[in-house]
GUSEPA-437890 format. One record per residue (C-alpha): x, y, z. Coordinates in nm, 3 decimals. Each point is the difference from the previous one (the first is absolute). Layout:
// GUSEPA-437890
+---------+---------+---------+
|       X |       Y |       Z |
+---------+---------+---------+
|       X |       Y |       Z |
...
+---------+---------+---------+
//
This chain:
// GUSEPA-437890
+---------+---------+---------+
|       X |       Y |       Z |
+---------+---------+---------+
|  -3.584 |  -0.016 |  -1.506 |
|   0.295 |   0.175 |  -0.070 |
|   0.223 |   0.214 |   0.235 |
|   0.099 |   0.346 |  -0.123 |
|   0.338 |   0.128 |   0.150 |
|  -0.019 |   0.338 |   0.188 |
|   0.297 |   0.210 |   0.016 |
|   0.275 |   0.157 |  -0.246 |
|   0.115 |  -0.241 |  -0.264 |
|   0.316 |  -0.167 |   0.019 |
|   0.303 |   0.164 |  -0.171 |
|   0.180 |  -0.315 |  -0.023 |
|  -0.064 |  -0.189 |  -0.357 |
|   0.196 |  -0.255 |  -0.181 |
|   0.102 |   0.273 |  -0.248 |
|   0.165 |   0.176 |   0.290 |
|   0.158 |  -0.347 |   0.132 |
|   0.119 |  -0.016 |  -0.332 |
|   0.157 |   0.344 |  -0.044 |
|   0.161 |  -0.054 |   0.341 |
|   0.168 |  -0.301 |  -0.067 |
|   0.175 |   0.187 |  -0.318 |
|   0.070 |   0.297 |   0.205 |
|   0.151 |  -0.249 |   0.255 |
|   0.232 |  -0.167 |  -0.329 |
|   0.071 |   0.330 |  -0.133 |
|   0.155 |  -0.006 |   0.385 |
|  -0.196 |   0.304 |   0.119 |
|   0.016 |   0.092 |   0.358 |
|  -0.313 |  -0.040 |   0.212 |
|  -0.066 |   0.379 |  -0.056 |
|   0.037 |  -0.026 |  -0.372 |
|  -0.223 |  -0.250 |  -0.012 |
|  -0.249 |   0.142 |   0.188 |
|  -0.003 |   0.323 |  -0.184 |
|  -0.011 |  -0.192 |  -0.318 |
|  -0.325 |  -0.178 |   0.072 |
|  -0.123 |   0.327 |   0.181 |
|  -0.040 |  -0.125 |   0.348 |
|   0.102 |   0.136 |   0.314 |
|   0.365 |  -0.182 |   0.204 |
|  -0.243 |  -0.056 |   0.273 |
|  -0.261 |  -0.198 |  -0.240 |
|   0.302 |  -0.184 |  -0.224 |
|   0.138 |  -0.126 |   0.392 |
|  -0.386 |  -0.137 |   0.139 |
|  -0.010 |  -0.194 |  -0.303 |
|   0.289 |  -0.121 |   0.043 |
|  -0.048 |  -0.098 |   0.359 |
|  -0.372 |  -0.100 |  -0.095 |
|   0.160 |  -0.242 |  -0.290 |
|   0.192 |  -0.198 |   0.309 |
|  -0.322 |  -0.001 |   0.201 |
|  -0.214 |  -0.140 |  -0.285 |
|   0.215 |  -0.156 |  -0.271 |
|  -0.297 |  -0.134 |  -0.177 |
|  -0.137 |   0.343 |  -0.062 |
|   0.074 |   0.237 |  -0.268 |
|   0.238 |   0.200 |   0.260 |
|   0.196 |  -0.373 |  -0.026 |
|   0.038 |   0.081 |  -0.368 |
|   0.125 |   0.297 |   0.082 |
|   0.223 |  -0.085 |   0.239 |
|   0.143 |  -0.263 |  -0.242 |
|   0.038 |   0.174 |  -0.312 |
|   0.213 |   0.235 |   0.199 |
|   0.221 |  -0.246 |   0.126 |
|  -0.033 |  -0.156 |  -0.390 |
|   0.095 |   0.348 |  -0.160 |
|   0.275 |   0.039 |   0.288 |
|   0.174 |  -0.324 |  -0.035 |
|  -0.018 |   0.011 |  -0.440 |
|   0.149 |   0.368 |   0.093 |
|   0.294 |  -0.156 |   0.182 |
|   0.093 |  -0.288 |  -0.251 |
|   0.014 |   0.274 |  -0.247 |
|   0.246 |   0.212 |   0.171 |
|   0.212 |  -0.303 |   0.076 |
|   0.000 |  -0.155 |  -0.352 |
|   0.173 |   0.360 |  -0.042 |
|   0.229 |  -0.019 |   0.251 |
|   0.120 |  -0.328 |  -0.130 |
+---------+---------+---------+
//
C-alpha cells in the first residue's frame, strides 16, 4: 500500500539547489538569492538551518551548494586580486 503525502508540496527541488548554488558563485547576497529563486528570506534561512539539522536531506544539498557557490565565488575574486 502506498502512502500519499497530505499537505502543500515542497518548493525546494534540485533545480532550485542548483540555481542557488550559481546565485551563491555569481556571489549574490542571501537576499539576491532568495529573490532569484522566488522564495521568501525567512524560507531561504529554515533551509538553511534545516540543511544543518538534516544534512542527508535535500535541505543538506542546499545548504552545501551554497557554501559550494560561496566558496567558488571567493577564489574568483581572489584570483583577481592577485
Amino acid at each position: 500500500m502506498s502512502v500519499i503525502k497530505q499537505g502543500r508540496p515542497e518548493l525546494i527541488t534540485e533545480t532550485l539547489v542548483e540555481l542557488v548554488e550559481e546565485a551563491a558563485e555569481l556571489g549574490m547576497t542571501v537576499n539576491l538569492m532568495s529573490d532569484y529563486v522566488a522564495v521568501s528570506r525567512s524560507t531561504f534561512y529554515a533551509w538553511l538551518s534545516k540543511g544543518r539539522q538534516f544534512p542527508d536531506s535535500i535541505y543538506g544539498e542546499f545548504l552545501h551548494a551554497v557554501r559550494r557557490g560561496r566558496s567558488r565565488s571567493a577564489v574568483k575574486l581572489l584570483a583577481d586580486v592577485r
